[in-house]
N, C-alpha and C positions, 0 to 999 in steps of 0.2 A: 420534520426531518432535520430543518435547519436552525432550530431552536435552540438557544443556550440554556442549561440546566442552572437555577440560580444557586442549588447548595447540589452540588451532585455527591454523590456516595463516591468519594477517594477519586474524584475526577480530575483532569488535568488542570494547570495554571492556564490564566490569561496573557494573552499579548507575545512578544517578540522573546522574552525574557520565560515565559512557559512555553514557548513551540523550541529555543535550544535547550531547556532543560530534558526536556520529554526525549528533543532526539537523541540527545548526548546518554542518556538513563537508559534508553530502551535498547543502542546498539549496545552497551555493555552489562546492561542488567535485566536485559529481556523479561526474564522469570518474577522478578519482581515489579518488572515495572505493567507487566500486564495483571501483576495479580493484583496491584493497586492503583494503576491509573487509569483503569478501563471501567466505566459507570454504567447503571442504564441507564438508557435515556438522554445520555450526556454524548450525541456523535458532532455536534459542533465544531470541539477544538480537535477532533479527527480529523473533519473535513479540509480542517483550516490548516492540519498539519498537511493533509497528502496533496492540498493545492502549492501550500510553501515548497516541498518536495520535488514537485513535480516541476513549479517557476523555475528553481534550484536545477536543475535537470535541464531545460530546454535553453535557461542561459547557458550553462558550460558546452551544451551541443552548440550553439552558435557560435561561442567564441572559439571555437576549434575548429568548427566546418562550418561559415559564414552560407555557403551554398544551396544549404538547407532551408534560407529561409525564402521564402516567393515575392515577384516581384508586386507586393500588394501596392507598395505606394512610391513615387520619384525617391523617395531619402529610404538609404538602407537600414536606417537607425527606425525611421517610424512602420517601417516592415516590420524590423525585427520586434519592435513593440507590441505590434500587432497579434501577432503570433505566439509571444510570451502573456498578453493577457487573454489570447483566445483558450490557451492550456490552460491557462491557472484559473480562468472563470467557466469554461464550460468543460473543456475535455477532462478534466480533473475531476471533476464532481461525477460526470457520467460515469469515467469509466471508472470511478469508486467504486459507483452504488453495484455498476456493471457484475465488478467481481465480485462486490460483495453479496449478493443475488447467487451465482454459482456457488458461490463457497457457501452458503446458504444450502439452495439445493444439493450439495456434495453433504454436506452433515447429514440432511435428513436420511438421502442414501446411504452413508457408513452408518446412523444409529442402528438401522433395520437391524429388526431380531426375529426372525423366523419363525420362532414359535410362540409371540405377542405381541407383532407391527413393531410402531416405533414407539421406541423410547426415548424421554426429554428428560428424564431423570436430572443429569447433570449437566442440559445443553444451556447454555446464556441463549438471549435472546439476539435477536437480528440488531438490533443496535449495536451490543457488545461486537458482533461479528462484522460489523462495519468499522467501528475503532479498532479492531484487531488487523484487517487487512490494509489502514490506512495508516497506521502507527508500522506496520511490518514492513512498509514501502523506505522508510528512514534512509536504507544504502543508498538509494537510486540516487538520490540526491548528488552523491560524489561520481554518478557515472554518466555525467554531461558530455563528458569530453570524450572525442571517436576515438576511442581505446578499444576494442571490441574484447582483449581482458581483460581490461578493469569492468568492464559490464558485465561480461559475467559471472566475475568474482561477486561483484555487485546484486549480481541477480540471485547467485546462491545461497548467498546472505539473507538477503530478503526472503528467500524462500524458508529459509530454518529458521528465521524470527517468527514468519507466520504459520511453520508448526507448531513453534514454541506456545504463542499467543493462544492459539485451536487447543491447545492441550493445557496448560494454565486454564482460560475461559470459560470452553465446555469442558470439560474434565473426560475427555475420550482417551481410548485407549490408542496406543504405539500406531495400532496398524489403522485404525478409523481417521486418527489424524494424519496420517499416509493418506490416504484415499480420498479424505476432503479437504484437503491442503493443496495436494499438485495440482488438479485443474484450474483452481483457482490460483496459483503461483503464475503457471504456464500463461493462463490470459491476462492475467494484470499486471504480472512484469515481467514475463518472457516476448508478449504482445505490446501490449502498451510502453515499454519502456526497451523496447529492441534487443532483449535478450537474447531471444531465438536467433533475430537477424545476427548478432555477435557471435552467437556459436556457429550458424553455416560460414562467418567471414574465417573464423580461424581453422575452422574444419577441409573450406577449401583453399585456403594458403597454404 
C-alpha cells in the first residue's frame, strides 16, 4: 500500500520539489495532470501528498485559532507539534484510505447496469482512486485559517478536482461521476477538513 513504484507508468516526482509541482499542475490543470500523473500502483507520492496537505492545513488552523490545539504537554509549541504530527502520520493516511474506500464503493454502485451487473470496462483500479482522492485534497491546503469561506470555497474546489479526477481516471459518465464523487467529497473534505462545519457557521450568521 505504502510502497514506492521504482519506474511508475507517468507517476509523480520525488521529494519537496515534486509534492509543489503536482500541487501547483493539478489546481490548474486538473485534466491533465490526472491523466498523467496518476499510475498504478504508484499511491506513495499520494499519500505523501495528502499528508503534506493535510500538515499544510492544521498548521494554518493553529496559527489563526491557537485554541484548537489540547493541553497535551506544559509548552504550547510541543502541543502544537503533537498534534500536527498526529495529522500528518496517522489521521491523514486513515482518512485517505477512509474515503478512498467509499469513493471505491460509490463507483461500483454508479457502474451498475441493470441488464448485466457491473461493469469495469473503463474503471482504473483502487490505487488509481486513491491518488485521485488524495491529489483532489490540494485546496485544503490553503484553508487552515478559520475563514469558514475560504473553506468552503476551498472545499468546492476540492470537490470539482475530484470529479474531474473520477472522470479523467475511470472514464464514467457526467452523471456516475456525480454519484461517486459527492459522498466521497462530503466525508473527506466536508468531514475531515470542516467543510460542513464552515457551511452551518456561515449559514447561521
Amino acid at each position: 500500500m505504502n510502497s514506492w513504484t521504482e519506474n511508475p507508468e507517468g507517476g509523480r516526482d520525488r521529494g519537496l520539489r515534486g509534492l509543489a509541482r503536482a500541487w501547483i499542475e493539478v489546481l490548474i490543470r486538473p485534466r491533465r495532470f490526472f491523466a498523467n500523473g496518476v499510475a498504478p500502483g504508484d499511491q506513495a507520492p499520494g499519500l505523501t501528498f495528502a499528508a503534506a496537505v493535510a500538515a499544510v492545513f492544521v498548521l494554518g488552523w493553529i496559527a489563526t485559532e491557537p485554541t484548537v490545539v489540547p493541553s497535551i504537554a506544559e509548552s504550547f509549541v510541543l502541543s502544537a507539534a503533537v498534534v500536527v504530527l498526529l495529522v500528518t502520520a496517522l489521521a491523514a493516511p486513515v482518512g485517505l484510505h477512509l474515503t478512498a474506500a467509499l469513493a471505491t464503493v460509490s463507483l461500483v454502485i454508479a457502474s451498475l447496469e441493470f441488464h448485466g451487473g457491473v461493469s469495469f470496462r473503463d474503471r482504473g483500479g483502487v490505487s488509481e482512486t486513491v491518488q485521485v482522492v488524495a491529489y483532489a485534497s490540494a485546496p485544503m491546503a490553503l484553508a487552515g485559517a478559520a475563514v469558514p469561506a475560504l473553506r468552503v470555497v476551498c472545499g468546492g474546489y476540492a470537490t470539482l478536482l475530484l470529479l474531474v479526477g473520477f472522470r479523467v481516471v475511470h472514464g464514467t459518465t457526467p452523471f456516475r461521476t456525480v454519484l461517486a464523487g459527492i459522498p466521497a467529497a462530503v466525508f473527506g473534505y466536508g468531514i475531515g477538513y470542516r467543510v460542513v462545519a464552515a457551511v452551518r457557521t456561515l449559514f447561521a450568521g
